[in-house]
Residue frames as a rotation matrix with the C-alpha (Angstrom) as fourth column:
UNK 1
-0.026 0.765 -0.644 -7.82
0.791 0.409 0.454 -12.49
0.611 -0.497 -0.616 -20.49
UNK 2
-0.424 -0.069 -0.903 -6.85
0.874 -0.292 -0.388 -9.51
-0.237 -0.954 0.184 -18.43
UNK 3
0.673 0.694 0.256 -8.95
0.722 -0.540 -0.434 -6.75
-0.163 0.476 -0.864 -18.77
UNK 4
0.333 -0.528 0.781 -7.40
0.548 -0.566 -0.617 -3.49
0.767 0.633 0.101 -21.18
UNK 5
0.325 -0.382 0.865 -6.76
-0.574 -0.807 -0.140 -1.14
0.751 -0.451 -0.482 -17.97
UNK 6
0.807 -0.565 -0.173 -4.82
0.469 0.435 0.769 -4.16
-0.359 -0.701 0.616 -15.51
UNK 7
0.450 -0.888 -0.097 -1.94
-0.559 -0.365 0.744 -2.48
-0.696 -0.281 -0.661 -14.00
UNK 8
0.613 -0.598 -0.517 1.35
-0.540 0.161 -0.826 -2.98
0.577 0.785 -0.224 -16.48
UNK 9
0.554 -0.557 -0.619 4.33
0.497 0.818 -0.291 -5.22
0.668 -0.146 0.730 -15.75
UNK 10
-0.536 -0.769 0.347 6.41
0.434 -0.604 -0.668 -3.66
0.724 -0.208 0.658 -13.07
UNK 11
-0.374 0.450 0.811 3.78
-0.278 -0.889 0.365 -2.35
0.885 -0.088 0.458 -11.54
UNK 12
-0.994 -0.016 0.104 3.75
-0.104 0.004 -0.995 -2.18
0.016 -1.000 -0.006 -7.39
UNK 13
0.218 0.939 -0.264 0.19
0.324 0.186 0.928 -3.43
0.921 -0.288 -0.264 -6.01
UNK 14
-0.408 -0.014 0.913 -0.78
-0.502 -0.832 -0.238 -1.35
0.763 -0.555 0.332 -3.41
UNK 15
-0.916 0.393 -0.080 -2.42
0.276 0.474 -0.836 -2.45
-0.291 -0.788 -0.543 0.30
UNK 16
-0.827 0.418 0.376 -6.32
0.357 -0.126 0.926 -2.82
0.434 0.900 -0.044 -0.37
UNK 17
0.673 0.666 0.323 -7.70
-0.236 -0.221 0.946 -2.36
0.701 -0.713 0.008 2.81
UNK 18
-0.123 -0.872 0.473 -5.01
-0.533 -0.344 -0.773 -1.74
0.837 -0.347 -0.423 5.75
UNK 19
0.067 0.465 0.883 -6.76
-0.995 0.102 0.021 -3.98
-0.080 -0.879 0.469 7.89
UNK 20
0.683 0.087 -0.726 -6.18
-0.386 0.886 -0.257 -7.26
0.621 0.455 0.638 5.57
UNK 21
0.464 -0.614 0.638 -4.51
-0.370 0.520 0.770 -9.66
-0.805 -0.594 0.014 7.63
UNK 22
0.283 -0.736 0.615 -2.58
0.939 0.344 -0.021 -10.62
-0.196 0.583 0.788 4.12
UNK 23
-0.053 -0.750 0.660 -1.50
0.751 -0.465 -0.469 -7.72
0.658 0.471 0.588 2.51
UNK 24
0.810 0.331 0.484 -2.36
0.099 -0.890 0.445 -4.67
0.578 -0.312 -0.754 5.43
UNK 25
-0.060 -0.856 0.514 0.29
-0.073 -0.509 -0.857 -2.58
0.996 -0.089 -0.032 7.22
UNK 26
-0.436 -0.140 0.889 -1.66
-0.511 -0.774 -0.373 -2.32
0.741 -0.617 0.266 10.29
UNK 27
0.734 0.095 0.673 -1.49
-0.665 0.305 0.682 -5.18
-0.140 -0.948 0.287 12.13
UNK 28
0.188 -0.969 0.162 1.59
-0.940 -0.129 0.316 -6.47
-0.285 -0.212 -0.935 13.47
UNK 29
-0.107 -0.401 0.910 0.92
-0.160 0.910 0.383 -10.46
-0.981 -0.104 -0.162 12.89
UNK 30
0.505 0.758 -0.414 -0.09
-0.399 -0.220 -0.890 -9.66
-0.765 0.615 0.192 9.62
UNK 31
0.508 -0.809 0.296 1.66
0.479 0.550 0.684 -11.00
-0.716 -0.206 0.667 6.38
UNK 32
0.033 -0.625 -0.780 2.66
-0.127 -0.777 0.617 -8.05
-0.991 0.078 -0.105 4.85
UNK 33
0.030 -0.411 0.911 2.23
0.560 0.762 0.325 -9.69
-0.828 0.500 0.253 2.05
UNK 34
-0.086 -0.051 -0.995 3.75
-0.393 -0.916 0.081 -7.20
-0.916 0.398 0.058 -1.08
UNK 35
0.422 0.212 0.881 2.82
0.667 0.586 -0.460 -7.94
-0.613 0.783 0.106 -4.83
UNK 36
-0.450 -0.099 -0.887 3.93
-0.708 -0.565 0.423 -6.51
-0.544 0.819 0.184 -8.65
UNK 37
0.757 0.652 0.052 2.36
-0.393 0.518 -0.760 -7.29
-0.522 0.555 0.648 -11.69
UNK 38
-0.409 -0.868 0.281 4.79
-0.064 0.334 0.940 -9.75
-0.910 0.367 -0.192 -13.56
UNK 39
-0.787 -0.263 -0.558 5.30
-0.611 0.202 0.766 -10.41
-0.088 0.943 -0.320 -17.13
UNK 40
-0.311 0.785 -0.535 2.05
0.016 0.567 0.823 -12.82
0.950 0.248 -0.189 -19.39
UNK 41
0.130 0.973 -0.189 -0.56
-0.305 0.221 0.927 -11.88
0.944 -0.063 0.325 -16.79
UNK 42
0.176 0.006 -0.984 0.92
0.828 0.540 0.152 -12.77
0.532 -0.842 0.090 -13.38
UNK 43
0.732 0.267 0.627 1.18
-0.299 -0.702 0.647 -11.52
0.613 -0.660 -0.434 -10.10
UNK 44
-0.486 -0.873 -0.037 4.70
0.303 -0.128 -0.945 -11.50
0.820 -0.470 0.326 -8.06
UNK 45
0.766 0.601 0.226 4.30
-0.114 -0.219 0.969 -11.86
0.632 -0.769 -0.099 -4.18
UNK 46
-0.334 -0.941 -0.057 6.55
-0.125 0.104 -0.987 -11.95
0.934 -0.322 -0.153 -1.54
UNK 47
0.822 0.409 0.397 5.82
-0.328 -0.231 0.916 -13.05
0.466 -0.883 -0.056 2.29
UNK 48
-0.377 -0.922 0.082 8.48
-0.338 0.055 -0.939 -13.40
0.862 -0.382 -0.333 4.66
UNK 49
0.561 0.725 -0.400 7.84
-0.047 0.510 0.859 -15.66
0.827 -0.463 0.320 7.29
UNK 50
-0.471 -0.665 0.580 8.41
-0.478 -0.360 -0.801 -14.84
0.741 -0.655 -0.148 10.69
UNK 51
-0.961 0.017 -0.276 8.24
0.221 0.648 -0.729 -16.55
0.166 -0.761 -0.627 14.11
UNK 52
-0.516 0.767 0.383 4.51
-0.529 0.067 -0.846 -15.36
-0.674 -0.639 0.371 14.33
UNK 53
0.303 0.525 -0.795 3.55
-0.952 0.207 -0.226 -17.31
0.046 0.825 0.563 11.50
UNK 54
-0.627 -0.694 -0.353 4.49
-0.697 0.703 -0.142 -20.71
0.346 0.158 -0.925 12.64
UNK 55
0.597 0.739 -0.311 2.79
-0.434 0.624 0.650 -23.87
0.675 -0.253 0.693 13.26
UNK 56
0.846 -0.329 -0.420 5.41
0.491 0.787 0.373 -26.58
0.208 -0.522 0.828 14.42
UNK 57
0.668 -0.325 -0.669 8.32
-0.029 -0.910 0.413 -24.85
-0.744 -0.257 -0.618 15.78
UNK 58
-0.116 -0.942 -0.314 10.17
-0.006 -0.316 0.949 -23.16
-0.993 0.112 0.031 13.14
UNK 59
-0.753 0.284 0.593 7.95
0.621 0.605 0.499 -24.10
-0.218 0.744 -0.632 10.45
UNK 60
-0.768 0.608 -0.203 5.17
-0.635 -0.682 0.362 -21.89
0.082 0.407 0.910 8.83
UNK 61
-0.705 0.591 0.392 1.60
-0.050 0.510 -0.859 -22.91
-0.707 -0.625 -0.330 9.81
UNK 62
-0.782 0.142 0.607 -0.21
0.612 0.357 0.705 -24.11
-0.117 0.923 -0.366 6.87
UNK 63
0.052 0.873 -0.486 -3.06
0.990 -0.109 -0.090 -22.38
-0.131 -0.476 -0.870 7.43
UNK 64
0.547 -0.154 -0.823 -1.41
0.009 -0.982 0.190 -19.32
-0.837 -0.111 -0.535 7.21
UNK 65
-0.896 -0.443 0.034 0.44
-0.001 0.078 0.997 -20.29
-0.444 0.893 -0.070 3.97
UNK 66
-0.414 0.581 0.701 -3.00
0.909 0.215 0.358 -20.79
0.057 0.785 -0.616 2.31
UNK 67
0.488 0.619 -0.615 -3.91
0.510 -0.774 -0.375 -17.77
-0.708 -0.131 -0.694 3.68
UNK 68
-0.072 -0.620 -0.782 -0.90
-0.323 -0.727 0.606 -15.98
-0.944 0.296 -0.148 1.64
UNK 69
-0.844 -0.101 0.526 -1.98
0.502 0.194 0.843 -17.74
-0.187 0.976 -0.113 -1.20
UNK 70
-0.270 0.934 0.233 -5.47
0.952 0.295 -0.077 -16.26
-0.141 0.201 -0.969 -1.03
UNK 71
0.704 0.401 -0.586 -4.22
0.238 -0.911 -0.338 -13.07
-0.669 0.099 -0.737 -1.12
UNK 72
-0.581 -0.739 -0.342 -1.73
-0.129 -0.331 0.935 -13.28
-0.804 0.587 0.097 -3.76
UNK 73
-0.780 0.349 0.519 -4.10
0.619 0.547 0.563 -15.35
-0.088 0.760 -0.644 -5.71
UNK 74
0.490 0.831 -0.264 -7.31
0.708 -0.556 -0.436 -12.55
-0.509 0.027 -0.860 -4.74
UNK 75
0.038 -0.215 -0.976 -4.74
-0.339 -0.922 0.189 -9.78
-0.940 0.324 -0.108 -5.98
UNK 76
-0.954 -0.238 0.180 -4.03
0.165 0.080 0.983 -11.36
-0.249 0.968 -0.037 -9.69
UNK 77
-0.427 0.726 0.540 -7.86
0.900 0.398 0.178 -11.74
-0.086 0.562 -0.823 -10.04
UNK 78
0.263 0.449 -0.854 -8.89
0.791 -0.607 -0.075 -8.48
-0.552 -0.655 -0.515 -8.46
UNK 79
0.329 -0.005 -0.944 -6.16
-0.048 -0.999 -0.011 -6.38
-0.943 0.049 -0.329 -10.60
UNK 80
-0.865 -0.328 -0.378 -6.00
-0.417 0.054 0.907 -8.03
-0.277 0.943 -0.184 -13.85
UNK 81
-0.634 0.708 0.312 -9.40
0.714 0.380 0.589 -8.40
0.298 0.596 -0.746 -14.13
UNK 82
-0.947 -0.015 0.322 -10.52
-0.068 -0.967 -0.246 -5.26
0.315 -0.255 0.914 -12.26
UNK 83
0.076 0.988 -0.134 -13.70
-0.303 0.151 0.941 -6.80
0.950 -0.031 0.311 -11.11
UNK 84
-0.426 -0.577 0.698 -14.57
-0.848 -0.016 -0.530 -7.65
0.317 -0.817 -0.482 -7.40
UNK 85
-0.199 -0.350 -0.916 -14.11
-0.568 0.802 -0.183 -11.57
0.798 0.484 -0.358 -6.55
UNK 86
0.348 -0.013 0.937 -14.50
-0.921 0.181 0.345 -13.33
-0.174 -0.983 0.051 -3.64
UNK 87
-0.665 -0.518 -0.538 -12.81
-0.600 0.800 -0.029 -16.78
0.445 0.304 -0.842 -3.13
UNK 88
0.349 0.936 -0.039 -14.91
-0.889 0.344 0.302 -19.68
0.296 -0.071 0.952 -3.43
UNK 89
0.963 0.165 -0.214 -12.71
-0.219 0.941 -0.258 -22.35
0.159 0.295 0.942 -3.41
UNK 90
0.208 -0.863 0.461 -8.68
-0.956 -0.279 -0.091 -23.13
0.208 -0.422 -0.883 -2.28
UNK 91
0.986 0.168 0.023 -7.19
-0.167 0.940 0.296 -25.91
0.028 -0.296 0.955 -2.92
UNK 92
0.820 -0.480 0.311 -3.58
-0.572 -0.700 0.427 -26.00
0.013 -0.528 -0.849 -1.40
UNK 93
0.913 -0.193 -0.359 -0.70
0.192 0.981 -0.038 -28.52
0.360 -0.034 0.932 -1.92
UNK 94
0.621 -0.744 0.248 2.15
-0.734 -0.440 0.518 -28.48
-0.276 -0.503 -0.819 0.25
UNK 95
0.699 -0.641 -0.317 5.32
-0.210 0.240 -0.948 -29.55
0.684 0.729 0.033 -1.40
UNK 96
-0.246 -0.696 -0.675 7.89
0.711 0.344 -0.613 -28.96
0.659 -0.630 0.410 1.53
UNK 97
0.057 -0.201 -0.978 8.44
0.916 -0.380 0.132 -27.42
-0.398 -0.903 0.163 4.80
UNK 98
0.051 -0.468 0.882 8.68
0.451 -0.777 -0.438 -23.43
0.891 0.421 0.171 4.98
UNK 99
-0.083 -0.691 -0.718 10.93
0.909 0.243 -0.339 -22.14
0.409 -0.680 0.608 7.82
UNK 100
0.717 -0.002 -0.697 10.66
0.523 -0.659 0.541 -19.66
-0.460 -0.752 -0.472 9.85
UNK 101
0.118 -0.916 -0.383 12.80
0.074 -0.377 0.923 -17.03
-0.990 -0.138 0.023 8.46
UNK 102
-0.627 0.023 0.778 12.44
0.697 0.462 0.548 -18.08
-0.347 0.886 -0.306 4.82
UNK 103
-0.347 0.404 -0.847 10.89
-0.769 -0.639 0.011 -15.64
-0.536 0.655 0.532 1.90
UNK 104
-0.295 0.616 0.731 8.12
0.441 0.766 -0.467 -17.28
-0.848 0.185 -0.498 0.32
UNK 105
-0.758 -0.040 -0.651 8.06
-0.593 -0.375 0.713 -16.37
-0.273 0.926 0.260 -3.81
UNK 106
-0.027 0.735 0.677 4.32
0.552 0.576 -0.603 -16.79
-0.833 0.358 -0.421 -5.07
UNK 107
-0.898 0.088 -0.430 3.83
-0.432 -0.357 0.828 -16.24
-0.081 0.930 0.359 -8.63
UNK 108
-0.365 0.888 0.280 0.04
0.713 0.460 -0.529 -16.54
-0.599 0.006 -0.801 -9.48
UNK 109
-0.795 0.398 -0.457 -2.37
-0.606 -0.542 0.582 -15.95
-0.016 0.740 0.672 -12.69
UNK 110
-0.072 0.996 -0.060 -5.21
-0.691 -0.093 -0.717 -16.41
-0.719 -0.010 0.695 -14.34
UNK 111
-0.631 -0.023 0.775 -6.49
-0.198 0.971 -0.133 -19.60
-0.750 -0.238 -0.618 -15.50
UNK 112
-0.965 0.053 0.256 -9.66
0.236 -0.245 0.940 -18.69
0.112 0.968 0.224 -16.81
UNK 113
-0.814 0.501 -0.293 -13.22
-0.081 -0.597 -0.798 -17.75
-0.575 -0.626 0.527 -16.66
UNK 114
-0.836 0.496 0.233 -16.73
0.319 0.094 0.943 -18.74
0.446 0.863 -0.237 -17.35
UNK 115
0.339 0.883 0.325 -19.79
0.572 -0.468 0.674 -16.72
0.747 -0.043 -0.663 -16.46
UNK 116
0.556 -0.268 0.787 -18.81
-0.664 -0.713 0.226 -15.13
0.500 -0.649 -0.574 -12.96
UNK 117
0.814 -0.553 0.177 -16.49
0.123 0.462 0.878 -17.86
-0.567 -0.693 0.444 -11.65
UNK 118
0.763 -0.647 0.000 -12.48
-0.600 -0.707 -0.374 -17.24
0.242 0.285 -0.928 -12.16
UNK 119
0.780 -0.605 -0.161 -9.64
0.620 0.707 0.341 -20.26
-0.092 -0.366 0.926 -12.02
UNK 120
0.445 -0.857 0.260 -6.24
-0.577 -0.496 -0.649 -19.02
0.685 0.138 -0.715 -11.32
UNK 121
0.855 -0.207 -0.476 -3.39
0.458 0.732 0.504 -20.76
0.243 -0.649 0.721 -9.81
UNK 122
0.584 -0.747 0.318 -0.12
-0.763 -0.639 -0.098 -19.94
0.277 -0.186 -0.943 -8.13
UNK 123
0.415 -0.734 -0.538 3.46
0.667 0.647 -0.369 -21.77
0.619 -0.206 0.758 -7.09
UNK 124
0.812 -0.447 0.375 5.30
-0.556 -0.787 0.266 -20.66
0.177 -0.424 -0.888 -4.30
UNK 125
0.292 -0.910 -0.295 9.10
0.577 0.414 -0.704 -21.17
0.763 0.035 0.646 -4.56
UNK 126
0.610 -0.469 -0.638 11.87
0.788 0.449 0.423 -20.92
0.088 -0.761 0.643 -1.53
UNK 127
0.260 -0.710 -0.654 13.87
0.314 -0.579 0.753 -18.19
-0.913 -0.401 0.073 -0.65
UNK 128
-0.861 -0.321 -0.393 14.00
-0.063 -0.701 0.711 -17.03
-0.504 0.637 0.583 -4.50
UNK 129
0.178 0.911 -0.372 11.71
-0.827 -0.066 -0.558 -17.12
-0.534 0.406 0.742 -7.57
UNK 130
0.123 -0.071 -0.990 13.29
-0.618 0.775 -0.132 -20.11
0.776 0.628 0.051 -9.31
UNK 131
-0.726 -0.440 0.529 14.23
-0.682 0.562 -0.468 -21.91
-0.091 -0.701 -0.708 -5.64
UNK 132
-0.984 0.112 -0.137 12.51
0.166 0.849 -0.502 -25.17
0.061 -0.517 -0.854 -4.72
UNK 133
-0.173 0.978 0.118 8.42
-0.221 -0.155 0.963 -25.66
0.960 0.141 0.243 -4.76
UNK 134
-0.987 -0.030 -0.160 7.30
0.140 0.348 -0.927 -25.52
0.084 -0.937 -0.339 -1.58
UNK 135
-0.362 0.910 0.202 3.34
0.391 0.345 -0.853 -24.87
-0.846 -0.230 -0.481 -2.13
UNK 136
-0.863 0.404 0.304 1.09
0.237 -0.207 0.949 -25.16
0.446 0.891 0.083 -5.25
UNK 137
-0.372 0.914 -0.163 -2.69
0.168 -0.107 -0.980 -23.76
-0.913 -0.392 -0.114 -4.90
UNK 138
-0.814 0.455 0.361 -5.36
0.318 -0.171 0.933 -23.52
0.486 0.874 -0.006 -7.33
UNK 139
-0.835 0.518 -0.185 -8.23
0.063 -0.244 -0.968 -21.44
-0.547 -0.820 0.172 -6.21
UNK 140
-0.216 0.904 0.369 -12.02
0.877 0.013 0.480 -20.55
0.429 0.428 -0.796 -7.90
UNK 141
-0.951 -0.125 -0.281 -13.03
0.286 -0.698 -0.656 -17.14
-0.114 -0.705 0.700 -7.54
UNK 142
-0.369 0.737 0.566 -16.38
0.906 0.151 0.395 -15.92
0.206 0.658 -0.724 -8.21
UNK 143
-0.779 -0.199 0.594 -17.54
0.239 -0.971 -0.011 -12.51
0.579 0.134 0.804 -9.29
UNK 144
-0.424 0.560 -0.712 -19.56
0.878 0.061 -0.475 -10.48
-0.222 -0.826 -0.518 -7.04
UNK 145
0.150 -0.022 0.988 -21.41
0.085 -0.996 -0.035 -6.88
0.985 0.089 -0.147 -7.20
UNK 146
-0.791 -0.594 0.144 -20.45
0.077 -0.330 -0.941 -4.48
0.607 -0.733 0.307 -4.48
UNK 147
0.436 0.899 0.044 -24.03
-0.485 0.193 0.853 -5.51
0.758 -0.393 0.520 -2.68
UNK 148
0.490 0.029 -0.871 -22.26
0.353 0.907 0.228 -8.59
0.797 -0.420 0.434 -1.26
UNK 149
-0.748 -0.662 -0.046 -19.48
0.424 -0.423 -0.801 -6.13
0.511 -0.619 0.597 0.88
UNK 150
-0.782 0.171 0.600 -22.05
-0.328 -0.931 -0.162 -4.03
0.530 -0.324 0.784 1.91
UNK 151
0.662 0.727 -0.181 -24.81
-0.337 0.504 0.795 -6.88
0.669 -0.466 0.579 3.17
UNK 152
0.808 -0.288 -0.514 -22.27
0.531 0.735 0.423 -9.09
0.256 -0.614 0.746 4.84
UNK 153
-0.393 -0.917 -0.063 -19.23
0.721 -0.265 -0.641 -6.52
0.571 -0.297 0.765 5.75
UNK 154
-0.432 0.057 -0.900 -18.44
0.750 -0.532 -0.394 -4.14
-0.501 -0.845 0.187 8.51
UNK 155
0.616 0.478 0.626 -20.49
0.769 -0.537 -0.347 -1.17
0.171 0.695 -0.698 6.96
UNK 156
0.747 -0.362 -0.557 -18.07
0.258 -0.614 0.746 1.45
-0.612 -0.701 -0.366 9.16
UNK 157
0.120 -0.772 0.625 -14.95
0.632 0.545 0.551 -0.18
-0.766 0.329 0.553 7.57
UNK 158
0.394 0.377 0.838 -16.70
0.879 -0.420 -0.225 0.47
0.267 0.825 -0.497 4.06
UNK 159
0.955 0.295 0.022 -17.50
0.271 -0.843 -0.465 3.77
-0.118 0.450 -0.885 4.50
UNK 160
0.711 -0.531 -0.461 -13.64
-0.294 -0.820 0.491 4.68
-0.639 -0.213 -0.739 5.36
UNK 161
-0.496 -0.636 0.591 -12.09
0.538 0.310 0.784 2.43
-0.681 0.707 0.188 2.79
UNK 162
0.480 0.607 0.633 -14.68
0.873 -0.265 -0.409 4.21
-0.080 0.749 -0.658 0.61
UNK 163
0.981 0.189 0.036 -13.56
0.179 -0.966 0.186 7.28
0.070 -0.176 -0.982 1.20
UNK 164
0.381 -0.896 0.227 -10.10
-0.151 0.182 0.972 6.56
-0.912 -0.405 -0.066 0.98
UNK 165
-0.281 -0.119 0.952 -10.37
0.847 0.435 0.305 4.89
-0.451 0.892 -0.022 -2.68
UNK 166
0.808 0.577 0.116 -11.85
0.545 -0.658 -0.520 8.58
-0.224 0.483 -0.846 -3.71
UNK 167
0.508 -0.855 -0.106 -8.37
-0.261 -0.270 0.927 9.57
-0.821 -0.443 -0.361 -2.70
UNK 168
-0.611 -0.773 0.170 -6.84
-0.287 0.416 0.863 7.07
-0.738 0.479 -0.476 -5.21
UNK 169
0.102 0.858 -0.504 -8.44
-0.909 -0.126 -0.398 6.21
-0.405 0.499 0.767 -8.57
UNK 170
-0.945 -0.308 0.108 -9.17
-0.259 0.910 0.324 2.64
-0.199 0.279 -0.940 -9.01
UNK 171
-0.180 0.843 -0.506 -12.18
-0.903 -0.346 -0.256 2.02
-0.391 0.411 0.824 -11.43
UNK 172
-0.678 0.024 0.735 -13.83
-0.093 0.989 -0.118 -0.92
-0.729 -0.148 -0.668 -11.26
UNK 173
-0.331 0.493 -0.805 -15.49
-0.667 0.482 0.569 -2.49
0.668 0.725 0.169 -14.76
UNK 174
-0.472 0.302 0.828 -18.39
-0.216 0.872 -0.440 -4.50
-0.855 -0.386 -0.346 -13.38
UNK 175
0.431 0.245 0.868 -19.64
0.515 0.723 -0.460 -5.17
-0.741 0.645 0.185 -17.33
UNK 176
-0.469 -0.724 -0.505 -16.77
-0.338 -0.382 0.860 -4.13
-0.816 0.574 -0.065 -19.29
C-alpha cells in the first residue's frame, strides 16, 4: 500500500512545519513528538510526557494524547503514502493512565484506502515498545490537493514553509 518512494525502514522523519504543536521544535509546550519509519509499513513515535502535558495531576491530558496520536498517525499517512491528508476522523481509546514522566511508544500504519479517504491505526505502549497498552486510536484521513492549505491556512506560514521545502526535496505524488 505504501507508495514506491516512502522513506525506508530506519529512516528518521523529519519536523514538517516547526510550528506543529506535535512534532515542531519551536514551541516549548509542544510534543516534540519524533518518528522513524518501522519495519511492514509503520511509523515509530516517541512522546515523552512532561508536566505541561497533564490533565489530572500527574497524568497526561487526554486531549493531548489524541493529539500525539494525530500526529504520529498524520506522519504514517503523509510519508508512506506521500500524498497530503488531512484528518477527518479520530477515534481514541484509552486503555490506562499515562504519567507524567512516562515515554509514550506509538506504533501506527496503514489500514487502507478507498478513493481519497485513508484508515490507519496506531497502539501506544508504556515506557517501551512492547510495555503495557495504554491508548489505541483509529483515525480516517482524507486526501486533499494543496488548494485546501492555501484557502484555509495562514498564507505567510505557507510561503516560508514553501520556501524551506525547496531547501529539502520532498516530492509529493498527487496521482501517482
Amino acid at each position: 500500500m505504501a507508495h514506491p518512494k516512502a522513506p525506508a525502514p530506519g529512516s528518521e522523519l523529519g519536523v514538517h512545519f516547526h510550528e506543529c504543536f506535535g512534532c515542531g521544535d519551536n514551541l516549548e509546550g509542544g510534543l516534540h513528538l519524533r518518528s522513524t519509519v518501522g519495519e511492514q509499513e509503520t511509523v515509530q513515535s516517541e512522546f515523552v510526557v512532561t508536566a505541561a502535558h497533564q490533565g489530572a495531576p500527574g497524568l497526561a491530558h487526554g486531549g493531548l494524547l489524541a493529539c500525539a496520536f494525530d500526529e504520529a498517525l498524520g506522519s504514517a499517512v503523509g510519508n508512506m503514502m506521500r500524498r497530503p491528508a488531512v484528518t477527518g476522523r479520530l477515534e481514541t481509546d484509552f486503555k490506562r493512565p499515562v504519567p507524567v514522566g512516562s515515554t509514550l511508544y506509538i506504533t501506527a500504519k496503514l489500514d487502507g484506502m478507498a478513493g481519497r479517504k485513508i484508515y490507519a491505526s496506531a497502539d501506544g505502549r508504556l515506557n517501551a515498545p512492547d510495555g503495557p497498552l495504554a491508548v489505541r486510536a483509529r483515525a480516517l484521513f482524507v486526501i486533499v490537493d494543496f488548494e485546501h492549505f492555501t484557502t484555509h491556512g495562514d498564507a505567510d506560514a505557507l510561503k516560508t514553509l514553501s520556501a524551506a521545502r525547496q531547501k529539502v526535496e520532498r516530492s509529493w505524488d498527487i496521482n501517482p
